[in-house]
N, C-alpha and C positions, 0 to 999 in steps of 0.2 A: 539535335537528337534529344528525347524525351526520357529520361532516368525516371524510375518509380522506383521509393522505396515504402518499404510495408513498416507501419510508423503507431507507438502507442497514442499520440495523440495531434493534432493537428501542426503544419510548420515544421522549419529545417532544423527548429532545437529539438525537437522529441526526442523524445529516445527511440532506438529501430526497436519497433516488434520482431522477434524472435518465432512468432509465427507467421504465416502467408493468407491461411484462408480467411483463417478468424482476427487478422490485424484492426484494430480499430480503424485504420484511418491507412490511406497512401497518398505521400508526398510525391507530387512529379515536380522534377527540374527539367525546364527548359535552358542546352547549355547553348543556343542560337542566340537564345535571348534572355539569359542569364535572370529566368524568373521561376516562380514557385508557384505551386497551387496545389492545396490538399485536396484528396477525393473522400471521401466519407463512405465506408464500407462496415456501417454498424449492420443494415438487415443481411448481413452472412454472421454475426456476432454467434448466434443464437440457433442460426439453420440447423436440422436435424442431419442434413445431408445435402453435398455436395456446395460446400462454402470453398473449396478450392480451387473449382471449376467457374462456377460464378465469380472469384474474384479473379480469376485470370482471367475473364470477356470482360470484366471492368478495365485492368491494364491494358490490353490489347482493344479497345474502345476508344481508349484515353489517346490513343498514339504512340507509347512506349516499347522504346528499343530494346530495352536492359531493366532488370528488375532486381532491386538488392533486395535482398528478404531472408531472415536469421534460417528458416528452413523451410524446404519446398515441397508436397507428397506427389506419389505420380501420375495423379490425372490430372492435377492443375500442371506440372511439369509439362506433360504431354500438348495440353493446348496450349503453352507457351512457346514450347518448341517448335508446335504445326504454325505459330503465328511469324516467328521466326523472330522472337521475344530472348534475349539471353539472359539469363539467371543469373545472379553473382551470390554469395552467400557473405553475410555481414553479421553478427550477431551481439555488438556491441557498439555504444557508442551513437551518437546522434545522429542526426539523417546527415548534417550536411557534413557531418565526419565519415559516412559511408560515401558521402559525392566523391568527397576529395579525395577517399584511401581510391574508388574506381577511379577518378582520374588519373593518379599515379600508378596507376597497374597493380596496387597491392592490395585488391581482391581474388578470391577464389572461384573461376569460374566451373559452375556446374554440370557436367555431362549429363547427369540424370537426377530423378530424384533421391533427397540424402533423408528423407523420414518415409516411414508409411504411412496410407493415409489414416485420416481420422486421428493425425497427430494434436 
């Protein structure tokens, strides 16, 4: 299974972005194969609109199951959901500190979205 988290800067030490569309960077873990790989999501930095929609067809691109990310709005929500993409919400702490807290069940899974957009 493919974990993406939404990441201020590339690698498992970052700190987790606290945003989803406009995250600089998303970290995927591979737990099959127990590897890493950033994806680079600067041209949503700056988008005048819809950067949370485009970075949801990036995670859901990528392969990823599950997506920790500090907050999610609800149109990128929406096409994670239709992807069949689960949300967890993490908002502190390093990527591979969000791996572990999802591994042990001590995140917060998301029904919907928890900001509006244009967060």
């Amino acid at each position: 299974m493919k974990i993406a988290v939404s990441a201020q800067k590339p690698g498992p030490d970052s700190a987790v972005d606290p945003r989803f569309g406009r995250a600089g960077y998303f970290v995927m873990y591979d737990d099959e194969k127990n590897t890493w790989k950033t994806v680079d999501n600067k041209q949503n930095l700056q988008a005048s609109q819809g950067a949370g929609i485009q970075s949801a067809s990036h995670i859901v691109n990528a392969g990823a199951a599950v997506l920790i990310c500090g907050h999610c709005g609800p149109k990128a929500f929406t096409v994670l959901r239709n992807a069949g993409v689960a949300v967890y919400s993490a908002t502190a702490g390093t990527v591979a500190e969000a791996v572990e807290s999802f591994k042990r069940g001590a995140l917060k899974k998301l029904d919907s979205a928890d900001v509006e957009g244009h967060w």
